[in-house]
C-alpha positions as CSV (number, residue, x, y, z in Angstrom):
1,X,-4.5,10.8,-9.4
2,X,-1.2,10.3,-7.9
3,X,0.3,11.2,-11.0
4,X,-1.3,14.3,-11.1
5,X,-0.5,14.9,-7.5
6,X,3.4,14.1,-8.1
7,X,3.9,16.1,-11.2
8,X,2.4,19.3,-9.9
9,X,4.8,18.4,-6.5
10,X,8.1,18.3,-8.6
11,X,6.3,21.7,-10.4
12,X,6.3,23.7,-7.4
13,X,10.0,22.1,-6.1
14,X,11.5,23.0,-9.4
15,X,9.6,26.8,-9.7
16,X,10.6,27.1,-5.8
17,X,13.9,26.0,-6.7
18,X,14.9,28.2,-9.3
19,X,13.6,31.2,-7.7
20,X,15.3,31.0,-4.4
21,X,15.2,34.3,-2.5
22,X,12.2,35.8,-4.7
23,X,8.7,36.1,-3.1
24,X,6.1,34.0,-4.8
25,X,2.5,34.4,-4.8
26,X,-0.5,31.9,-4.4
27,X,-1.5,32.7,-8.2
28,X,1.5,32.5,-9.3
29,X,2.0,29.1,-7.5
30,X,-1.5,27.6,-8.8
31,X,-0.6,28.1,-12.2
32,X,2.6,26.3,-11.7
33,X,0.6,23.6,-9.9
34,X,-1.4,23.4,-13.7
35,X,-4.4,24.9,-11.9
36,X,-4.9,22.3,-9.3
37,X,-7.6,23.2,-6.6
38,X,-4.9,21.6,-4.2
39,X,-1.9,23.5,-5.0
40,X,-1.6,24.6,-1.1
41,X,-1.7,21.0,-0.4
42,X,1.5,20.3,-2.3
43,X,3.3,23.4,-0.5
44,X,2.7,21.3,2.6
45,X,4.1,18.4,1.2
46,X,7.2,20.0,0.3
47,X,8.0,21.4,3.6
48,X,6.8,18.3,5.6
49,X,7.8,15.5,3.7
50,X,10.9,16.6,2.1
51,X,11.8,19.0,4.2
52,X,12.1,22.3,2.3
53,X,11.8,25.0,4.6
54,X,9.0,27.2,2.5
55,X,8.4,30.4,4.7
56,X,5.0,32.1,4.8
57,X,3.7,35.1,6.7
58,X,3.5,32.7,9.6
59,X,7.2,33.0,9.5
60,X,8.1,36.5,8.4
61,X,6.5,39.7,9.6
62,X,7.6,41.0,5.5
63,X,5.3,38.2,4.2
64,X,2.0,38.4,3.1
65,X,-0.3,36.3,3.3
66,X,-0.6,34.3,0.1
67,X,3.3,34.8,-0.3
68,X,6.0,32.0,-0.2
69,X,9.8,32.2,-0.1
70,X,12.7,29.7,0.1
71,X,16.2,30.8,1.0
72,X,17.4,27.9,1.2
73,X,17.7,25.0,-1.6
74,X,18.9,22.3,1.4
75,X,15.5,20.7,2.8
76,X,16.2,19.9,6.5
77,X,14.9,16.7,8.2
78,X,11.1,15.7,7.1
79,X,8.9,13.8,9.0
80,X,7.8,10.7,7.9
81,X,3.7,9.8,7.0
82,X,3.5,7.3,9.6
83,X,-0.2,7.2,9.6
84,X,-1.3,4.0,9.1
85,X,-4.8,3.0,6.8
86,X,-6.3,1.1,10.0
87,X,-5.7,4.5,12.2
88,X,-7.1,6.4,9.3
89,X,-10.0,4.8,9.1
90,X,-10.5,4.5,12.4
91,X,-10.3,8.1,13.3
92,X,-12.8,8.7,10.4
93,X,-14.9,6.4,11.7
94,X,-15.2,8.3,14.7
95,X,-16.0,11.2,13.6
96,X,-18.7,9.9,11.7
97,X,-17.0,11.3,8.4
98,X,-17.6,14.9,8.9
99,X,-14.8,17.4,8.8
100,X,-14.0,18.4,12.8
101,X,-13.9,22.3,12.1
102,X,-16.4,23.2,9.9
103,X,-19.1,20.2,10.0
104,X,-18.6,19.4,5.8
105,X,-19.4,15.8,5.4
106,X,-17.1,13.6,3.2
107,X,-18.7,13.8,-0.4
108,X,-21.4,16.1,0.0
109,X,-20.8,19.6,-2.2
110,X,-18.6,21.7,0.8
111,X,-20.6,24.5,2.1
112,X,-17.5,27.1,2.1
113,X,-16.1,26.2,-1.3
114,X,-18.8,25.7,-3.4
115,X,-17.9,23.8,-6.6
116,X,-15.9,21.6,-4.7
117,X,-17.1,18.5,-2.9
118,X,-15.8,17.6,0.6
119,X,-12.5,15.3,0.9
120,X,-11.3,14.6,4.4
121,X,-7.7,14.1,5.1
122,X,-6.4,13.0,8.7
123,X,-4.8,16.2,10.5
124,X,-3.1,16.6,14.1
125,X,-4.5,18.7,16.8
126,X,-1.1,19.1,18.0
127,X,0.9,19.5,15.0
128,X,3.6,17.3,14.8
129,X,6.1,20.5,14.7
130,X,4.9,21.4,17.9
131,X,5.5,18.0,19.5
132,X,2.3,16.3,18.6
133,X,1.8,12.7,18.2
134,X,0.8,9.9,15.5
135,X,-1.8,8.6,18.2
136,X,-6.0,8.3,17.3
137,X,-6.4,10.9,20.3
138,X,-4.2,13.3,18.7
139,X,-5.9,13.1,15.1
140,X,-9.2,14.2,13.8
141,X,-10.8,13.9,10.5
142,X,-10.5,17.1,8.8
143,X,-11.5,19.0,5.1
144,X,-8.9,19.9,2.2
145,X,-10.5,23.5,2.7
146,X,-9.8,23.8,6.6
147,X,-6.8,21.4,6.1
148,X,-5.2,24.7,3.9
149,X,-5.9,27.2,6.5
150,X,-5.1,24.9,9.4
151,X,-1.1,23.9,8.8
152,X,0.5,24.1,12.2
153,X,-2.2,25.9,14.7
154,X,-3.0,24.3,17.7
155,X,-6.3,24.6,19.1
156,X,-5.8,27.2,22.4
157,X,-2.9,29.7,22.3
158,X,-0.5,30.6,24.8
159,X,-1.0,34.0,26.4
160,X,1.9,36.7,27.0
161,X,2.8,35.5,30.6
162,X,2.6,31.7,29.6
163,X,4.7,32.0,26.6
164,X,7.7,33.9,28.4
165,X,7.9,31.2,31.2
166,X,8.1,28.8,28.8
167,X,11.3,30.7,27.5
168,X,12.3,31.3,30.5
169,X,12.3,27.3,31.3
170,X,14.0,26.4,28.1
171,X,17.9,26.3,28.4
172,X,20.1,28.8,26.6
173,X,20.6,27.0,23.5
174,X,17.0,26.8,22.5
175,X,16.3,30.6,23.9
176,X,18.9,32.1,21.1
177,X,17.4,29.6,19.1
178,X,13.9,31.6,19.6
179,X,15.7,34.9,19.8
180,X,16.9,33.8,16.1
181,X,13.6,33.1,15.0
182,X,11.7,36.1,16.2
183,X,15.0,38.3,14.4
184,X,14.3,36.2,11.2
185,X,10.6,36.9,11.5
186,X,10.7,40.4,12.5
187,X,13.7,42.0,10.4
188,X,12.9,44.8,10.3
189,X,11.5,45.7,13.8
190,X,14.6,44.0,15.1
191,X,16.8,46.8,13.5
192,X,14.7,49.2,15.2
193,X,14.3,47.9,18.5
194,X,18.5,47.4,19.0
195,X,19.2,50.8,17.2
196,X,17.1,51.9,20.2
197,X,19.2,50.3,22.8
């Protein structure tokens, strides 16, 4: 299995790789993958483990979802898996082996993805990204299937007003660093919105 799991991994690094700059789609990926059910998986991997900065709609206002990009072949620092087997089992343990979101049970045939049994992986509640920890409190037992659509969402949102005085609180450096971000994300509307100035 983690064979399988590798190859399809340096797959998607090489395809990524030689197609910097070009939008890639989730088909187009999975048959790169050689069909695996867990191509998304391996995406992750990429961008958490080693680092390759992969960006999805998430990112980009000109994404779509189901569309991938990387512009740039230089992975940045990765986090390591730091998870230990005694925490993993642990946090399964406690919640009694059943996926946190959607109540599939590890094993049984999962009731959104029929054909496909339920496998639980260990997933943060506050992403890592976003300052979350390696602690049991942090971590919940969680499906491949909710796993996919999960990557980097925390459970409650900040509104409007709570957002812009956390900006407001951050020091210069990191507010161009979000003003970067939101031009990186939002291209297009950022052309408009200063040719409107």
């Amino acid at each position: 299995m983690a064979k399988i799991k590798d190859g399809a991994r340096a797959k998607l690094r090489a395809h990524f790789l030689s197609n910097l700059n070009r939008v890639i789609d989730s088909g187009e990926l999975r048959e790169v993958a050689g069909g695996i059910s867990e191509w998304a998986r391996r995406v992750r991997e990429l961008r958490t483990e080693e680092g390759f900065q992969i960006l999805t709609h998430n990112d980009r206002s000109d994404l779509k979802p189901g569309e991938y990009l990387l512009e740039n072949p230089k992975p940045q620092p990765a986090f390591e898996r730091s998870i230990s087997k005694e925490t993993r089992a642990y946090v399964l343990d406690r919640n009694g082996f059943t996926c946190q979101m959607c109540g599939a049970v590890a094993g049984e045939p999962h009731p959104y993805d029929l054909g496909r049994k339920t496998r639980l992986h260990i997933g943060h509640i506050i992403d890592k990204s976003m300052g979350g920890t390696d602690d049991p409190s942090n971590l919940r037992a969680i499906c491949s299937v909710c796993n996919e659509g999960a990557s980097n969402i925390t459970l409650t949102r900040p509104d409007l007003q709570k957002l812009l005085i956390q900006v407001r609180r951050a020091t210069s450096i990191d507010q161009l660093e979000v003003l970067k971000w939101l031009i990186r994300k939002f291209p297009k509307q950022s052309k408009d919105f200063t040719e409107d100035l």
